[in-house]
N, C-alpha and C positions, 0 to 999 in steps of 0.2 A: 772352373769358377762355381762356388758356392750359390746355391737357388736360396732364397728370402721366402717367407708362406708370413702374410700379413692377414688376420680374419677378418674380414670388414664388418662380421656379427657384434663380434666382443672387444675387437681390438687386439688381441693378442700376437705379439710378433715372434715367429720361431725362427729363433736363430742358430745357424749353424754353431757345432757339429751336431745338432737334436733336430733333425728334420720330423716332422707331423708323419703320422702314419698313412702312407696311401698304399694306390692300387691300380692297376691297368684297366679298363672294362671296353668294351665292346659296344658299339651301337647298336640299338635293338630295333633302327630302323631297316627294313631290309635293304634301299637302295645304298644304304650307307654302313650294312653287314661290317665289313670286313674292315674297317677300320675302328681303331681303338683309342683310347681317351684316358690320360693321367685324372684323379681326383687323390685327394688328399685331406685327412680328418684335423680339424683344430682339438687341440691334445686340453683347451682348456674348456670350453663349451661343447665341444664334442660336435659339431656343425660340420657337412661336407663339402665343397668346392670343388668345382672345374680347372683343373690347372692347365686347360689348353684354352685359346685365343683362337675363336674361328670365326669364319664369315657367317653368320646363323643364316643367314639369307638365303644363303644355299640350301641350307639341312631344310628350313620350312619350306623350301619349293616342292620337295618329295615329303610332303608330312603326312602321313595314313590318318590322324585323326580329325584334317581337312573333310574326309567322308562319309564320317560319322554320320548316322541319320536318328531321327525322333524315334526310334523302331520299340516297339512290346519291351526288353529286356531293360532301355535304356531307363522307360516310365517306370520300371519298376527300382531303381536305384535312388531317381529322381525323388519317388515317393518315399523313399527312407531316408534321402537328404531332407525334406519338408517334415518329416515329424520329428526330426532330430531339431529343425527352427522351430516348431510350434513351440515344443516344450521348453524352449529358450525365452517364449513369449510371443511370436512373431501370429498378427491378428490377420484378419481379412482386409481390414482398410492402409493397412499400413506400404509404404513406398519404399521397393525393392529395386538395387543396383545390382547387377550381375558385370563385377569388376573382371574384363578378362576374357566375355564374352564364349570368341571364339563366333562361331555361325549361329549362335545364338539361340542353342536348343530347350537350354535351360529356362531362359524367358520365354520362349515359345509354350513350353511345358505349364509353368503359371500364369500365362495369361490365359491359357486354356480351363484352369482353374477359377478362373475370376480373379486372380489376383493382381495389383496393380504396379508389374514387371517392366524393368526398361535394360536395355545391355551397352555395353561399351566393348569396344576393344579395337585398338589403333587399325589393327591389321584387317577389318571386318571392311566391307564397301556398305553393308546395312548399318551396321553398329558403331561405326567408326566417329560419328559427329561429336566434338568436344567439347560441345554446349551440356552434355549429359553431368558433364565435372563441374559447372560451374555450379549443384544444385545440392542439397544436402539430403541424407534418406533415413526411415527408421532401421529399413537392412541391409547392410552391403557383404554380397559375397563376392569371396577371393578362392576359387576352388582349382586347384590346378595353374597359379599363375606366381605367387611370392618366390617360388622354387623359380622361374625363367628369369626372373629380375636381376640386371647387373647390378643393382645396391638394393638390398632386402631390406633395408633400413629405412633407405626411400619412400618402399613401396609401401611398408604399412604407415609411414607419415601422409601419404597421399589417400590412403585410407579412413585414418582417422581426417581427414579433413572433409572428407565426404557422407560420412555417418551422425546425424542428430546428437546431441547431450541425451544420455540413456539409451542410445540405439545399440545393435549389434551389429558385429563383425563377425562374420563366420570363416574364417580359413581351413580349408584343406589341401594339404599337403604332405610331401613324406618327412618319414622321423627320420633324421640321421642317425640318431641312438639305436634304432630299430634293425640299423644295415651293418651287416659286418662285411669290413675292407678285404679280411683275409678269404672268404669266399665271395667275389664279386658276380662268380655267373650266375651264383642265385639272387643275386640283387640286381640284376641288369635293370628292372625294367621301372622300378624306387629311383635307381639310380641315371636312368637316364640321360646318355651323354649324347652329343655335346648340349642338350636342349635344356638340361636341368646344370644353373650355373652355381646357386650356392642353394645348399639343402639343410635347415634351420633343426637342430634337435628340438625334442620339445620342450627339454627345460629353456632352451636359448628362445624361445618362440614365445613363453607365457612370461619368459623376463621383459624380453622388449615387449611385448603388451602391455605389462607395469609398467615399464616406461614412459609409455605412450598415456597412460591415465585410464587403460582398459581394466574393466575384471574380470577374470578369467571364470566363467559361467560353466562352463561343463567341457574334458576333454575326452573327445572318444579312442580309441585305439584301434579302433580299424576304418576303413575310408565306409563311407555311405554304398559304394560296388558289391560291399562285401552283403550276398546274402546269399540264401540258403537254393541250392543245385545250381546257383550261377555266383558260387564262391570265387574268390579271387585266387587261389589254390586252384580251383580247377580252371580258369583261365590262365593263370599260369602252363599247367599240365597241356592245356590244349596246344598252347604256341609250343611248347617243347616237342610235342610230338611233331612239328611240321619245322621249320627255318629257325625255332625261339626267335620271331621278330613280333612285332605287335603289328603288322601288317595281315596277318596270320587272321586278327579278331574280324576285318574289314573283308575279309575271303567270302563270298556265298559259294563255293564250292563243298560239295561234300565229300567228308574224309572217312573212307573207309578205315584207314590204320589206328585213329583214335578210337573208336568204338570197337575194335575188337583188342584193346588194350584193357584188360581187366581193373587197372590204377584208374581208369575212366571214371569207372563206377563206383569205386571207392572216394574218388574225391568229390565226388556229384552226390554222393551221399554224408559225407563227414567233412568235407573241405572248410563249409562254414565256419568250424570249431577249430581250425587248425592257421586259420591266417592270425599271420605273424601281426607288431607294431610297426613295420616298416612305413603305414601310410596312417596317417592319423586324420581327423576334423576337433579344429579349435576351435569355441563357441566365444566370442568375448562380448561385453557393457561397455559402451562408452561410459566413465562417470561422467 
C-alpha cells in the first residue's frame, strides 16, 4: 500500500509513484540511542517532518535538556541572544514572553538583567499558568519550540496573537534547507527525532510570517550557541567523541579521549567560522 506525505507547511500533497525525499536518522537521546526515525523532505518548500507517530511522553520522561542549569557558558549565548533583540529594537521597559519556557532559564537570565521577563510553557509546574496567554507583549520568544509543534501553523498564529501591533517575534529554530537527508548522522542533532516534529525552511518560515502580517526584520544563519571556542562545531565534535548523544553536553565528567584528540583544538580554535545554516534565529515586526 502506497504512503500519502501531505505538508501541513505549504499544503502540498505527494502523491505516489514520486514520494518526497527522506531518510532514517537515529535519536540523539542516549536513552532512546538505538532507535531510529523516518523524516521526509516536502519537495516543494523544502520543510522536514517526522513521519513516525510516537507517545512523545515517553521520549520527554528521559529528556537531558530537563538539566540544563544557568551555568557561565549558558550566559554567554544568552548574552548573544539579547544583542541580537536589542538591535531588533528591544528597550529596558519593554514586556518580554519567553513562548516555550522550558525551566525557565532564559527569563531567569533577564530578570537578572532588570528586564521585565515572564515564561510559559505547559509542561513547566513554575511556568505553566495560562493566565500568561491571556496578555499581549512588546517581545515574544519562540526559541527552540515552533520545530516540537504538531501544527507549526498553529503555533505562530498563537504567536501572533500574543505580541503588540509593532512588537517582535523572535524564533529560533533549525533550517531544513540547511540539513541534508542524504547524510543524516551529521544532522542528527537539527534533526532531532522523535522530538522535532516538522522543521520549517527558512524560506517556508519568512513566508508564513508574511502571512501572518509579520516583517521579516533581520535573519541570522546560525543559532545564538554559536560562538567563539564554545562553537557549535565543536560541541558537535565533543558529543562525537563520546556516544554522539546530547546527553554527552549534560556530563560533568571529565574526558581524557577528547583533549588528546588534536581535531579538539582545531575546532575550539576555528569551529566558529565553520558552522553550517542548519539552525537559524528569525527576527520578525508585527505590523
Amino acid at each position: 500500500m502506497s504512503i500519502e506525505y501531505k505538508c501541513c507547511i505549504c499544503g502540498c500533497d505527494h502523491q505516489p509513484p514520486q514520494p518526497p525525499e527522506f531518510a532514517s536518522v537515529r535519536c540523539n537521546v542516549r536513552h532512546f540511542a538505538k532507535r531510529r526515525f523516518p523524516v521526509w523532505r516536502c519537495s516543494q518548500c523544502q520543510s522536514i517532518h517526522s513521519g513516525a507517530e510516537v507517545n512523545l511522553n515517553e521520549y520527554y520522561s528521559h529528556y537531558p535538556f530537563f538539566q540544563q542549569k544557568l551555568d557561565w557558558a549558558l550566559r554567554l549565548g544568552y548574552f548573544g541572544l539579547l544583542r541580537r533583540i536589542r538591535r531588533a529594537g528591544l528597550h529596558q521597559n519593554h514586556h518580554i514572553l519567553d513562548f516555550g519556557c522550558g525551566s525557565g532559564l532564559l527569563v531567569q537570565f533577564l530578570n537578572e538583567l532588570k528586564f521585565n521577563a515572564v515564561g510559559y510553557d505547559p509542561y513547566s509546574e513554575i511556568h505553566g499558568d495560562p493566565a500568561s496567554l491571556e496578555k499581549t507583549y512588546d517581545v515574544v520568544i519562540a526559541q527552540d519550540v515552533v520545530e516540537h509543534a504538531p501544527d507549526p501553523l498553529a503555533m505562530l498564529r498563537t504567536l501572533d496573537s500574543l505580541v503588540h501591533p509593532g512588537g517582535l517575534v523572535i524564533i529560533g529554530t533549525p533550517n531544513a534547507a540547511g540539513i541534508n537527508l542524504n547524510e543524516p548522522e551529521n544532522f542528527v542533532h537539527p534533526l532531532h527525532q522523535p522530538y522535532h516534529r516538522h522543521i520549517f525552511s527558512i524560506n517556508a518560515l519568512c513566508e508564513a510570517g508574511h502571512d501572518m502580517g509579520w516583517q521579516n526584520v533581520r535573519t541570522y544563519s546560525t543559532p545564538y550557541t554559536n560562538m567563539p571556542l564554545l562553537s557549535l562545531p565543536f560541541l558537535h565534535h565533543y558529543m562525537r567523541t563520546d556516544d554522539g548523544t546530547i546527553d554527552v553536553l549534560f556530563d560533568r565528567s571529565f574526558r581524557k579521549k577528547i583533549w588528546l584528540d588534536p581535531r579538539t583544538y582545531f575546532y575550539l580554535l576555528f569551529g566558529y567560522f565553520l558552522c553550517n545554516d542548519a539552525d537559524i534565529v528569525a527576527v520578525f515586526r508585527k505590523q
